[in-house]
C-alpha positions as CSV (number, residue, x, y, z in Angstrom):
1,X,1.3,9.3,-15.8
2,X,4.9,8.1,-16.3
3,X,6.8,8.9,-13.5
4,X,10.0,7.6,-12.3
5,X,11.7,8.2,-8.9
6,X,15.3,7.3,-8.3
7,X,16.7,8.7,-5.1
8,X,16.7,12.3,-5.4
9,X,15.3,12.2,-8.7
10,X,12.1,12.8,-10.2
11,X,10.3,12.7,-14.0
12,X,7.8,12.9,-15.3
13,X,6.9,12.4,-19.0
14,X,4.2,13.9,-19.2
15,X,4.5,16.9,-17.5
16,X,8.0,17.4,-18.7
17,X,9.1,17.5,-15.6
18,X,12.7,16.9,-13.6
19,X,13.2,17.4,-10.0
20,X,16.4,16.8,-8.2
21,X,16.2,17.3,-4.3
22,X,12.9,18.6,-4.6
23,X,14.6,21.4,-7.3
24,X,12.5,21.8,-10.8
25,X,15.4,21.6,-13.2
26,X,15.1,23.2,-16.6
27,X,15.9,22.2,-19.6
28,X,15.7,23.1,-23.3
29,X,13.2,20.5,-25.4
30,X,16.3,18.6,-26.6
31,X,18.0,18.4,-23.6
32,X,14.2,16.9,-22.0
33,X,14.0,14.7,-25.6
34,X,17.5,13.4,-24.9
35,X,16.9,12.6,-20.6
36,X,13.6,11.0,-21.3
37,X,14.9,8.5,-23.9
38,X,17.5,7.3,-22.0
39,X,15.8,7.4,-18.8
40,X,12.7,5.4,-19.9
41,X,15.3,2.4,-21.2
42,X,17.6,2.3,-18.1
43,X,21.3,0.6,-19.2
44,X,20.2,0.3,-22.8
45,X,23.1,2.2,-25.0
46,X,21.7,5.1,-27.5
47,X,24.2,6.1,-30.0
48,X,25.2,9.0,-31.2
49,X,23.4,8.0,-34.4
50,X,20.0,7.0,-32.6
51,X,20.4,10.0,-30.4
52,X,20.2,12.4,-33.0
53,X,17.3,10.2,-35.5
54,X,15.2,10.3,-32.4
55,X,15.2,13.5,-31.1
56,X,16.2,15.7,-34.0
57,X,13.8,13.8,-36.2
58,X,15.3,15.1,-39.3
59,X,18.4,14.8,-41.5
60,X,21.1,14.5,-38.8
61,X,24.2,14.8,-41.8
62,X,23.3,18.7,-40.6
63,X,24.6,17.7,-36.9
64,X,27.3,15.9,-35.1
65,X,28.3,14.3,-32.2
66,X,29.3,17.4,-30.9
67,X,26.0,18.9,-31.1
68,X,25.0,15.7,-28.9
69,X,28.0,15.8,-26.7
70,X,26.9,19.9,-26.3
71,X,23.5,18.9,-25.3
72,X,24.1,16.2,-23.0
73,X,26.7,18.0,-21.6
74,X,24.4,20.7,-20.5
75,X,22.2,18.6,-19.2
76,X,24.7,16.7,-17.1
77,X,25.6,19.8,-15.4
78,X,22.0,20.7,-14.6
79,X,21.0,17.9,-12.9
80,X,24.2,17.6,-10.9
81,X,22.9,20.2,-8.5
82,X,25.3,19.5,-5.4
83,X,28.8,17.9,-5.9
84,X,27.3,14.3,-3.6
85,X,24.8,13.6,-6.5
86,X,25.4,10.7,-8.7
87,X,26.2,11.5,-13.0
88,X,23.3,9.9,-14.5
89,X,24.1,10.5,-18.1
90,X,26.6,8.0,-18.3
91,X,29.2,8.4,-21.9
92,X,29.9,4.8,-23.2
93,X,33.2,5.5,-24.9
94,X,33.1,6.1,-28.8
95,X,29.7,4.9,-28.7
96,X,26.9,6.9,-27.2
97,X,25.0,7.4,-23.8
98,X,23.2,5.5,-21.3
99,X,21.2,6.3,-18.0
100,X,22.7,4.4,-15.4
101,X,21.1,4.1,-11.7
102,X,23.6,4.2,-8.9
């Protein structure tokens, strides 16, 4: 299994599974595409670019960066569960997004 816990936070690949405080948080299959990636490479930068060739796996001329920015931003908001909990989609500026460990 490929499980990672960070604090309050649990995944697992396999099961498609997110947990925050114990909370199953649900998300859409890009939104899960999109977590996994960038938690499973901790601090490594995913463009927007990357981003949509790996999880879209198609012609990404279709989509934008909004579409990503959409996505990630729904995702932020689900795992942020209670206001003390740390953003772990973190934007790098014009580039992309990272997972970042507090």
């Amino acid at each position: 299994m490929t499980e990672i816990r960070k604090d309050d936070l649990y995944f697992c690949l396999e099961q498609r599974l997110i947990t925050v405080r114990e909370q199953i948080i649900e998300l859409t299959v890009k939104e899960f595409e999109i977590f996994s990636l960038l938690i499973l490479n901790p601090k490594r930068v995913f463009t927007y670019e990357m981003l949509m060739d790996l999880v879209w796996n198609e012609d990404y001329t279709y989509y934008s960066r909004k579409a990503v920015n959409n996505h990630v931003s729904n995702l932020r908001k689900k795992l942020k569960i209670a206001p003390d909990l740390p953003d772990y989609v973190k934007s790098v500026y014009g580039i992309g997004y990272k997972f970042e460990e507090q």
